[in-house]
N, C-alpha and C positions, 0 to 999 in steps of 0.2 A: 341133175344139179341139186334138186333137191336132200339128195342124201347125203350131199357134203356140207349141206349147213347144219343137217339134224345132228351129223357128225363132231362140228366142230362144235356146237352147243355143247353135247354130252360131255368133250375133253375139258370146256372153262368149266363146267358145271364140277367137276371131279377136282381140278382144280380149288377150285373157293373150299370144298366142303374137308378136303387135306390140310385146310393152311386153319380150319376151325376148330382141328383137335390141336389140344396144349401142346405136345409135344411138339407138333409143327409152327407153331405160334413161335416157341421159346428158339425155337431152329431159327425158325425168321427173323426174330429178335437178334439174337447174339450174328448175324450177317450182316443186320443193317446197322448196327453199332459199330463193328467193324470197321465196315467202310468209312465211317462218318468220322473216326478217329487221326488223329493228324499226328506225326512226328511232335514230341515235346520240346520246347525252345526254352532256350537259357535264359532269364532273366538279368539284366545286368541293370544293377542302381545307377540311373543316369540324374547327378543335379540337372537342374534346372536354372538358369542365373534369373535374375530380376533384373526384368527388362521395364521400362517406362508402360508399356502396355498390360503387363501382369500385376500391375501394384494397382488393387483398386483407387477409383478415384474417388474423393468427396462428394458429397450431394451438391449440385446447382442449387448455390442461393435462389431464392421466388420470394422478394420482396412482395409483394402482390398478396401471396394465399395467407403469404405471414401475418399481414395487414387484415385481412379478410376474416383468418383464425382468431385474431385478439378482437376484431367489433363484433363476431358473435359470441365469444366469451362475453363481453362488457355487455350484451345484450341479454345473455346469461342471467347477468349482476344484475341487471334492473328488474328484473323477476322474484329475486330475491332464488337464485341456483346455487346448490351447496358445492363444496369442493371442484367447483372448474379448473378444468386441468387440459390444456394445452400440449400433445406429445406431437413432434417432429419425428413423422414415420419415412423422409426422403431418403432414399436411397434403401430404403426397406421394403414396399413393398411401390407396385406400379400405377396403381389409380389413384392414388393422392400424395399429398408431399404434409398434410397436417391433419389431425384426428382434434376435435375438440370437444371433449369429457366432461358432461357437468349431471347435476341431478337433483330430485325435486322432493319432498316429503309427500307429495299427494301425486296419484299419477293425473288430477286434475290440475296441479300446478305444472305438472311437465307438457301438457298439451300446451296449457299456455304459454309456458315458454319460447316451446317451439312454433306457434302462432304467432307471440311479436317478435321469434326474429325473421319469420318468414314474412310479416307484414311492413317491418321498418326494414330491410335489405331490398322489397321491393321500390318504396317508396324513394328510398335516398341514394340505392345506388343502380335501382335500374335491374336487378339480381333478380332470379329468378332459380330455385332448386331444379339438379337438374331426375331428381329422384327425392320421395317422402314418405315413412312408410312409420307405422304405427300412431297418427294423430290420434284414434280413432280408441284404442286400449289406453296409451298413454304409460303403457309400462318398462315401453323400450321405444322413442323415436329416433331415425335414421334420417336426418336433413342430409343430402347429396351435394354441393358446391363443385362438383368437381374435385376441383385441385386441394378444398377442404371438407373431410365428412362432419357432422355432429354427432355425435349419439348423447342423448338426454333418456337418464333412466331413474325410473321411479327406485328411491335408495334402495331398498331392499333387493331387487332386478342387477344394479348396479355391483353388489357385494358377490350375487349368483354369479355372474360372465365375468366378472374379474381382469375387464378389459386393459386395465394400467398393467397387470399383470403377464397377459398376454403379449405385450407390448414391453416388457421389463427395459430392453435398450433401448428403448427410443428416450433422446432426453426431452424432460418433460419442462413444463411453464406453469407454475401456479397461477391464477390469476382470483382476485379478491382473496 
């Protein structure tokens, strides 16, 4: 028994080292392409009608985040925040239904910004972010709301990311 294993060793082994020169490769190649190849089918242009399900639908109003995007712009405002801009990104993209855009000459005035409206949202509505990220630089902060983000950017940061830009369709809300 033993010599019929040393055997069939020797025949895989002869095997592999055949299929390692090019010519045996390109042989194996053009067989397995072959098979893999399938009868070419006719294309035929088939409309499609519009049906009630294929016509997108509008974004769900959220009275709620809308109310929630204008009192942190107006908490913006009392910072003294340049150009707040309010974009309705529903039905664009999945984690929020409102972005709201404002910015600060100092990136000491955009901490603070973003410090009163974290401190008057908790106070008066019970809110709490549910993510907060750059207090700490003050060149780019990201307040989390859920249903509405902030980004508060020190002006010069703000002209870099080009965020209204990014955002070109979504319609926008001046506020102050």
């Amino acid at each position: 028994m033993a010599t019929k294993k040393t055997a069939t060793k020797k025949k895989t082994a002869a095997k592999k080292s055949a299929a390692k020169t090019p010519a045996a490769r390109k042989k194996l190649a053009t067989k397995k392409t072959a098979a893999k190849k399938l009868p070419a089918r006719k294309k035929t242009a088939k409309k499609k009608a519009l049906t009630p399900a294929a016509v997108p639908a509008a974004p769900v109003e959220n009275p709620r985040a809308h109310a929630l995007a204008r009192k942190i712009a107006h908490l913006l405002s009392d910072k003294k925040g340049l150009d707040i801009v309010i974009l309705d990104v529903r039905g664009m993209t999945s984690y929020a239904d409102y972005f709201v855009v404002g910015s600060g000459e100092s990136d000491r005035q955009v901490s603070a910004m973003a410090e009163h409206v974290l401190i008057n949202l908790k106070e008066t509505e019970s809110l709490r972010p549910i993510g907060h990220e750059g207090m700490e630089t003050g060149q780019w902060v990201l307040l989390d709301f859920g249903e509405v983000v902030a980004h508060l950017f020190f002006s010069e940061m703000r002209a870099h990311y080009d965020l209204e830009g990014l955002w070109a369709d979504a319609p926008r809300e001046k506020v102050a």
